[in-house]
DOTI-293305 format. One line per field, with one value per residue (C-alpha): residue in one letter; x, z, y. Coordinates in Angstrom, 2 decimals. Layout:
% DOTI-293305
r <- a,...
xx <- X,...
zz <- Z,...
yy <- Y,...
***
This chain:
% DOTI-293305
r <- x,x,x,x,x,x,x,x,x,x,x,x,x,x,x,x,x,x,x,x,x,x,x,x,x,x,x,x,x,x,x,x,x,x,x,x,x,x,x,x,x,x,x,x,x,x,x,x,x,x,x,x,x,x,x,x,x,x,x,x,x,x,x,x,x,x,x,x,x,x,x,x,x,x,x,x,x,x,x,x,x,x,x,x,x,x,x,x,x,x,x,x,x,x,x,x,x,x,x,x,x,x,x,x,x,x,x,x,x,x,x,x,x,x,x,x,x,x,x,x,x,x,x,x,x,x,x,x,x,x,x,x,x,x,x,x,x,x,x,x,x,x,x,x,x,x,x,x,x,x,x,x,x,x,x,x,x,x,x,x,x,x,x,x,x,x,x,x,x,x,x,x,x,x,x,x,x,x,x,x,x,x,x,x,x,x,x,x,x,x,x,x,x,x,x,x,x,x,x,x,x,x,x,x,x,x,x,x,x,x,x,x,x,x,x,x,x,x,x,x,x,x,x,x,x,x,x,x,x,x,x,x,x,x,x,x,x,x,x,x,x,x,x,x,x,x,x,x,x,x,x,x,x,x,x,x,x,x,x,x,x,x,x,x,x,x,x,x,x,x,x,x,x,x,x,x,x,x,x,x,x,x,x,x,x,x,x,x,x,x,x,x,x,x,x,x,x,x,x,x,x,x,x,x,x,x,x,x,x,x,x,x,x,x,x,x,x,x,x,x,x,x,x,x,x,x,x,x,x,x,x,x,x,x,x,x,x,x,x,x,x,x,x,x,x,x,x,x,x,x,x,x,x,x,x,x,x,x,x,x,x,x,x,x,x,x,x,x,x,x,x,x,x,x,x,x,x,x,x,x,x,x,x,x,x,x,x,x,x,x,x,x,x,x,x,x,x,x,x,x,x,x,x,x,x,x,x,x,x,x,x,x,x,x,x,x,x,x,x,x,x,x,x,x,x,x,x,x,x,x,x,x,x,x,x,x,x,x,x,x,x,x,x,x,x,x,x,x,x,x,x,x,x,x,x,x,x
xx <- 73.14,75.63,77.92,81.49,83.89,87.61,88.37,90.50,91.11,93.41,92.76,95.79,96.72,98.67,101.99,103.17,99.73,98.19,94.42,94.07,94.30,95.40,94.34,95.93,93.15,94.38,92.30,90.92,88.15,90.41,88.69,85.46,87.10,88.48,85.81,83.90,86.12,86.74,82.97,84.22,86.25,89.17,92.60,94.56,97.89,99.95,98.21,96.67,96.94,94.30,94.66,91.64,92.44,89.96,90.63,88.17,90.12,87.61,89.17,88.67,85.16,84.95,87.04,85.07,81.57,83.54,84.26,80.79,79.35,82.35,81.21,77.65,79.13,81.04,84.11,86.88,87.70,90.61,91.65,94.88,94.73,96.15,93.40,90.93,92.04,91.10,88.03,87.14,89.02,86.83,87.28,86.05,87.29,87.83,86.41,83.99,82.28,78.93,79.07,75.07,76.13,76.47,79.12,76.64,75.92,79.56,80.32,77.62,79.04,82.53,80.87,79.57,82.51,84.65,82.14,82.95,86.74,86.23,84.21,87.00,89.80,87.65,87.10,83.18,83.51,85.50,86.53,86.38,88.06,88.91,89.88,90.48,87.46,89.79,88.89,88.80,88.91,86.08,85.35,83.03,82.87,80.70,79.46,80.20,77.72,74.82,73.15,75.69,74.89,77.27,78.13,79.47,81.87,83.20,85.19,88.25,88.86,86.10,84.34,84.04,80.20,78.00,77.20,74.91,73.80,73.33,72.27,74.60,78.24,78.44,75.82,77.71,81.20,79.31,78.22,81.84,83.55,81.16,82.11,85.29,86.80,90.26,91.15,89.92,92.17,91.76,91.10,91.48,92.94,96.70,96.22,95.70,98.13,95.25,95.24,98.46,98.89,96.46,98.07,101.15,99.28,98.65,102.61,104.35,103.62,105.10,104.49,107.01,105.74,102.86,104.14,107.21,107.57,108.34,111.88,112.84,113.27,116.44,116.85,118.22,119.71,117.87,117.98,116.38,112.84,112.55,113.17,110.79,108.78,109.74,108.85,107.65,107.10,110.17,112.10,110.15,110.70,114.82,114.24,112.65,115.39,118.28,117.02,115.75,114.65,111.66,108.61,106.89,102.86,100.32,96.36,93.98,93.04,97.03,96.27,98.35,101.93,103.06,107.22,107.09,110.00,110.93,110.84,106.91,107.37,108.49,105.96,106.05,102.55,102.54,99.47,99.70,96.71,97.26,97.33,100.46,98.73,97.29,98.79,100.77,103.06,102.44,105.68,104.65,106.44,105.65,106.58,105.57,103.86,100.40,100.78,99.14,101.91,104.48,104.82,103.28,105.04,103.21,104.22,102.37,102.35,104.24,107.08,110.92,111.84,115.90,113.78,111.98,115.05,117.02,114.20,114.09,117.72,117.67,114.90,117.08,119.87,117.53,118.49,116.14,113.26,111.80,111.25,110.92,106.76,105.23,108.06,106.84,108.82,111.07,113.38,116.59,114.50,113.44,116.81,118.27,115.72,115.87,119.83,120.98,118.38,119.89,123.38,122.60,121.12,117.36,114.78,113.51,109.94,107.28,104.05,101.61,101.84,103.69,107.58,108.98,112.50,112.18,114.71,116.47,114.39,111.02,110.17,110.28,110.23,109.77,106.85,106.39,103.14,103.62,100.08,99.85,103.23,101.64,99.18,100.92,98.36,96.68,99.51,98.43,100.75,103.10,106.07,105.49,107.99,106.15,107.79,106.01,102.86,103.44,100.81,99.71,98.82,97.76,97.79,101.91,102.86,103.98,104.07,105.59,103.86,105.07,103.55,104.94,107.41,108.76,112.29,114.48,117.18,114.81,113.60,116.94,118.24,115.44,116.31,119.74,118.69,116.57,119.59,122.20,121.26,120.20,118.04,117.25,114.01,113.21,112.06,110.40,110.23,106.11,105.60,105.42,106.25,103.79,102.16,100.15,96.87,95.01,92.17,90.92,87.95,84.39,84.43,83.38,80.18,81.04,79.11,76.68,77.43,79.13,81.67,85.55,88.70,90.12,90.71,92.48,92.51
zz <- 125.82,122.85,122.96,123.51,120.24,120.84,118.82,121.47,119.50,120.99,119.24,119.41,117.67,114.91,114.92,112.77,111.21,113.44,113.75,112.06,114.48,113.77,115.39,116.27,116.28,117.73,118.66,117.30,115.87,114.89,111.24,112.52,113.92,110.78,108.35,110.69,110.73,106.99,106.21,108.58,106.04,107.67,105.74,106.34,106.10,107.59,109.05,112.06,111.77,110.10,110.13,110.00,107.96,106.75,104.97,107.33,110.27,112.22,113.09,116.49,116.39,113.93,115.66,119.40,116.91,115.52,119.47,120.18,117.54,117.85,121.89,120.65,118.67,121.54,120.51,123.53,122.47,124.62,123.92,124.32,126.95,124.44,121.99,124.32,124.95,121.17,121.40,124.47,122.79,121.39,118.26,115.60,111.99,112.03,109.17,108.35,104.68,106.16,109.67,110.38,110.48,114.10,114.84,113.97,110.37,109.68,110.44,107.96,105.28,105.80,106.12,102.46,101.37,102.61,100.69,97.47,97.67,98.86,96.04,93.84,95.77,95.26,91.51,91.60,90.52,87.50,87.44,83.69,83.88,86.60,87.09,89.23,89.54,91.09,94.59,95.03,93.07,90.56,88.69,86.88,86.96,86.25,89.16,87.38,89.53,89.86,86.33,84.69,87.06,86.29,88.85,89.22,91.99,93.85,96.58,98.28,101.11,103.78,101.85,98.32,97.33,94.44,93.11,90.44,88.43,85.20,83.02,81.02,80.64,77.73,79.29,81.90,80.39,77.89,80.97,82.69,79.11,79.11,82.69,82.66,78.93,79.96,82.85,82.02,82.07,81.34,84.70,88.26,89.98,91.91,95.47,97.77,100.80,102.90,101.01,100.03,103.94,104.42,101.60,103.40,107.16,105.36,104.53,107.35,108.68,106.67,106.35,109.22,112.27,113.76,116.34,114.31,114.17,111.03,109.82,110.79,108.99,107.78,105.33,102.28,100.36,97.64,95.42,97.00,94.95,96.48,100.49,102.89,103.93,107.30,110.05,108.32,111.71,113.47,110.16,110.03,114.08,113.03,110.43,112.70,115.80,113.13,111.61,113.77,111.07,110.36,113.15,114.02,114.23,115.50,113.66,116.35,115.34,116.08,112.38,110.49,111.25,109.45,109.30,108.09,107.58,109.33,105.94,105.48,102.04,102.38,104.00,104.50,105.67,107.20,107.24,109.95,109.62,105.98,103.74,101.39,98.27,99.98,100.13,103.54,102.63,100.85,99.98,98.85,98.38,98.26,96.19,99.73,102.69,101.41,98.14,95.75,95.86,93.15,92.97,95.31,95.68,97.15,98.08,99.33,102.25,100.83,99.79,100.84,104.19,102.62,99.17,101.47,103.69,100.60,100.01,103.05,103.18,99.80,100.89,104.27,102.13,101.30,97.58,94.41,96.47,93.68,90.19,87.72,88.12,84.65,83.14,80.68,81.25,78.62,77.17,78.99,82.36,81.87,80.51,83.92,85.86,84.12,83.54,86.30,84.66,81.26,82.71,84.75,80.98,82.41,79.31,77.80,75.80,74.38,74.54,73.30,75.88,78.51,77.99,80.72,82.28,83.62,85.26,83.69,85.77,85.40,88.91,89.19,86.70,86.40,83.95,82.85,81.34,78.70,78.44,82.07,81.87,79.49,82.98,84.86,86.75,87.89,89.79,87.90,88.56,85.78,87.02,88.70,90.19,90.92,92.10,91.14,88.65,86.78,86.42,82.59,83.86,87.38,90.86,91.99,95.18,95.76,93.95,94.35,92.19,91.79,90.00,86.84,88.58,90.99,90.82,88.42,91.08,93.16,90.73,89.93,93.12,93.78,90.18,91.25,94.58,92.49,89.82,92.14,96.14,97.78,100.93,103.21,102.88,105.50,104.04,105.87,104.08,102.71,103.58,101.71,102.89,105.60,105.38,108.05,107.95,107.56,106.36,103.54,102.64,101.00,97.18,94.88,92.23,90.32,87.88,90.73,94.40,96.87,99.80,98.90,100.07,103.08,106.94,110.11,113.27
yy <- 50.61,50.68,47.90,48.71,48.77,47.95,50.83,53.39,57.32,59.77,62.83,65.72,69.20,68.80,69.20,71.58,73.07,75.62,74.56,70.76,68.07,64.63,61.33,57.64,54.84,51.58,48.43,45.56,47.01,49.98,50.42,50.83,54.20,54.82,54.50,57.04,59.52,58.91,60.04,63.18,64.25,63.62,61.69,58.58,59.62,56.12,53.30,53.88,58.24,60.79,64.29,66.64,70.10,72.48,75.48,77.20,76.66,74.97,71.28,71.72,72.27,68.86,67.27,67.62,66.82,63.62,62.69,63.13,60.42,58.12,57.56,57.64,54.12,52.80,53.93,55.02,58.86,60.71,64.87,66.29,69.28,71.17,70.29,70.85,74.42,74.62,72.97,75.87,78.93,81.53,83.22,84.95,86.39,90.37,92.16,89.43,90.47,89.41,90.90,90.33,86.61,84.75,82.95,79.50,81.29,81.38,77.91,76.88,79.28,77.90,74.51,74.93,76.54,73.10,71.32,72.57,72.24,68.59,68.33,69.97,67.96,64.26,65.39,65.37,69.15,69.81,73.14,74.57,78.02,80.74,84.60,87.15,89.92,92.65,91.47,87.83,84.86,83.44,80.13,78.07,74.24,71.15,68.51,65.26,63.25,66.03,65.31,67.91,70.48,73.67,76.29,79.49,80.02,83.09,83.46,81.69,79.24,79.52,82.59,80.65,79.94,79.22,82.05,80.99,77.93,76.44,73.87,73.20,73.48,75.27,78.00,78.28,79.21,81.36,83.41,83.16,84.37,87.42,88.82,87.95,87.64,89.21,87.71,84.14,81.38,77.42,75.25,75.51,78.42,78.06,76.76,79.24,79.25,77.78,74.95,74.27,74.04,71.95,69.47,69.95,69.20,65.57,65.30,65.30,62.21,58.98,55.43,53.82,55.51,57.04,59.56,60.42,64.21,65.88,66.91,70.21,73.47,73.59,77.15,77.08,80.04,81.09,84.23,87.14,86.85,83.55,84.23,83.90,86.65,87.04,88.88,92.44,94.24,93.96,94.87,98.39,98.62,97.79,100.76,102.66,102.41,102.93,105.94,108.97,111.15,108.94,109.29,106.68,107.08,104.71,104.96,104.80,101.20,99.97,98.36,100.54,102.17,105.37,106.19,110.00,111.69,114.48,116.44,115.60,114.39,111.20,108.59,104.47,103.00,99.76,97.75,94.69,92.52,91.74,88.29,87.31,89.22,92.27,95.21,94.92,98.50,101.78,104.23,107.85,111.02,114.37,117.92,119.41,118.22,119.43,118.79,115.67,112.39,112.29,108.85,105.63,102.40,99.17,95.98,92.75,90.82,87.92,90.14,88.83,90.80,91.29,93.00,95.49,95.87,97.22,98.93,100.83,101.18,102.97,105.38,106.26,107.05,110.21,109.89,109.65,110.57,113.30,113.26,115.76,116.79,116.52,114.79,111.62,108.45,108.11,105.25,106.42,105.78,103.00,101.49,102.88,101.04,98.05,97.91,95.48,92.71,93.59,92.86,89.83,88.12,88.40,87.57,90.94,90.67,93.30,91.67,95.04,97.59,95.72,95.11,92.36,91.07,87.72,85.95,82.81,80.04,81.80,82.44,86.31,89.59,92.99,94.34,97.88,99.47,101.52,102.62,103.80,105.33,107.84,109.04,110.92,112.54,108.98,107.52,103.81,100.85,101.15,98.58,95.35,93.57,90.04,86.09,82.97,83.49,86.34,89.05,87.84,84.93,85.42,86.33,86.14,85.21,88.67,91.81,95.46,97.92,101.59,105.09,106.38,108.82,106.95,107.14,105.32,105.30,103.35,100.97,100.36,99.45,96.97,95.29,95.47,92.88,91.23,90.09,89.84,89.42,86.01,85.62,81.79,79.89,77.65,74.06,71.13,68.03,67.62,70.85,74.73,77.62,78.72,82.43,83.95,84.20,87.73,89.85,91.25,94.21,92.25,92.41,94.90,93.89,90.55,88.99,87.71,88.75,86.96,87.67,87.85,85.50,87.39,85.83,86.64,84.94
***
């Protein structure tokens, strides 16, 4: 029989994160505890407190495994109800990429997939460059401690995987430069929202106490680009009960709402089970209610609720809905889209084809495409309006996109909001912004398959 350890663990969900868990070791032979829940991958975060979080959403199931080998040492291991009811809940990720998988198969792939961004996280994989394939995230990096081994890796979160592998360093980035030339860019890729929560799940506890509860949200105002995202849903529903002369329809799947206006031509699609830089709504209008769309307007998931409220507002007002079929985007529209930016001092460049407005402290802009302005026919995203990482240098933390007709009137009431309106961001202290989780469709061909970045629960 195992001798007893005076090591007691109480192991509890986590405060503020939805699925880590944290625990509070006390004892004499607390450390013991510690260390084995430290080769669990789990993080000291004050004396005494560790907090488990994954980016595959899975700390309950780790957390009831860790239980099971810290009595198998002796060690005295009490759950939460509440935790429990997380260790018993069943669940599974909709619109898994690799649907043939049980639910065992998918724990190891998100097992592996944890591996690597430890791996990343402790610094034993060096990550040279990244890009974005058009679906999902891609990278190549070097295992310091694996005799040089380099890797190619695709995917994000609980999805990423090695893709391929290679001898040397230098092979590898030759092989990552051919695929991916445009889009490359030096070092790691910006944190995804999973993992910049699961950073923040290690914040919120401090140094003094180890059952203090973090601060709370307190919001701030900030200018409109920089709001919170808010609750998308009941702002359409809001739209919906204010304005009668938009329908509301239901797809068969409840995933998708359509508000069509009573005219026909004018149509707002809102997906619901979407992530922060997936397409979450789709505005189109129409010459007739049979005809090809004029012009399409799409906005992320991530985009400020107060942004798509004006936006909405705007297309209520039932003005600036058509444009002039055929007719090439000239310099007087665009200068009458772009005007408020002009008059608020925003930074105007020409870089090639694309000419951008960016606001004084960097964090949002408007970019238009000259190229795709000159096709019509192809309804190609010719203005981006983005917040955080612009599109030149890589994925934003949300973006609105619209055709080459769409209507200056429109564009220019959004660039109007974006110079001069502010919204509220809530802030807790150690911790980002928090965005709901969601799914996305499996990738297209890379330059060696693997699944896409993309989860709902």
């Amino acid at each position: 029989m195992t001798p007893p350890i005076d090591a007691h663990v109480c192991l509890d969900t986590h405060p503020t994160h939805p699925s880590a868990v944290h625990a509070v070791v006390t004892g004499s032979q607390a450390r013991i505890a510690v260390m084995a829940l430290e080769a669990g991958g789990w993080s000291v975060v004050a004396p005494g407190v560790l907090v488990l979080a994954r980016i595959d959403h899975e700390e309950p199931y780790w957390a009831n495994d860790a239980t099971t080998h810290l009595v198998a040492e002796g060690i005295t291991v009490d759950i939460t109800p509440q935790l429990r009811e997380a260790i018993d809940e069943e669940w599974t990720w909709p619109d898994y990429p690799m649907p043939w998988c049980t639910r065992s198969e998918i724990r190891e792939v998100s097992q592996q997939a944890q591996k690597i961004h430890d791996d990343i996280h402790h610094g034993q994989l060096l990550i040279h460059a990244h890009a974005h394939d058009g679906h999902t995230t891609v990278a190549v990096g070097t295992y310091l401690h694996r005799f040089g081994k380099s890797v190619y890796l695709h995917g994000e979160d609980h999805l990423r995987q090695i893709a391929d592998t290679f001898d040397s360093p230098a092979q590898a980035l030759l092989a990552f430069e051919k695929v991916h030339a445009a889009e490359m860019r030096p070092g790691p890729a910006p944190l995804t929202d999973t993992e910049r929560e699961a950073i923040a799940a290690r914040s919120v506890f401090d140094d003094t106490t180890a059952t203090s509860a973090p601060a709370p949200a307190k919001p701030e105002t900030v200018p409109i680009y920089l709001a919170d995202a808010g609750d998308h849903d009941a702002l359409l529903d809001t739209f919906l009960d204010a304005h009668g002369e938009f329908e509301k329809w239901r797809t068969w799947s409840d995933d998708t709402t359509h508000a069509i206006h009573e005219s026909q031509t004018l149509r707002v699609e809102r997906a619901h089970e979407t992530s922060a830089h997936e397409t979450a709504w789709t505005v189109a209008a129409y010459e007739t209610p049979v005809s090809e769309r004029m012009w399409v307007l799409t906005a992320t998931g991530a985009t400020p609720a107060p942004l798509l409220q004006d936006l909405l507002t705007h297309l209520a007002d039932g003005e600036g809905w058509d444009t002039a079929l055929g007719a090439s985007v000239n310099e007087k529209m665009v200068t009458e889209a772009t005007q408020p930016l002009s008059s608020a001092g925003w930074k105007h460049t020409v870089d090639g084809r694309w000419i951008r407005w960016t606001s004084s402290d960097g964090n949002a802009g408007i970019q238009f495409d000259a190229f795709a302005a000159q096709h019509l026919s192809q309804n190609q995203a010719t203005w981006t309006i983005w917040a955080g990482t612009s599109p030149a240098q890589g994925r934003p933390t949300w973006s609105i996109t619209a055709s080459p007709q769409t209507p200056s009137s429109l564009l220019a009431s959004l660039a109007e909001s974006l110079a001069h309106e502010s919204g509220t961001r809530q802030v807790r202290r150690g911790r980002e912004p928090k965005t709901s989780l969601a799914s996305s469709p499996p990738p297209g061909p890379a330059a060696t398959t693997g699944p896409s970045a993309g989860r709902s629960r």
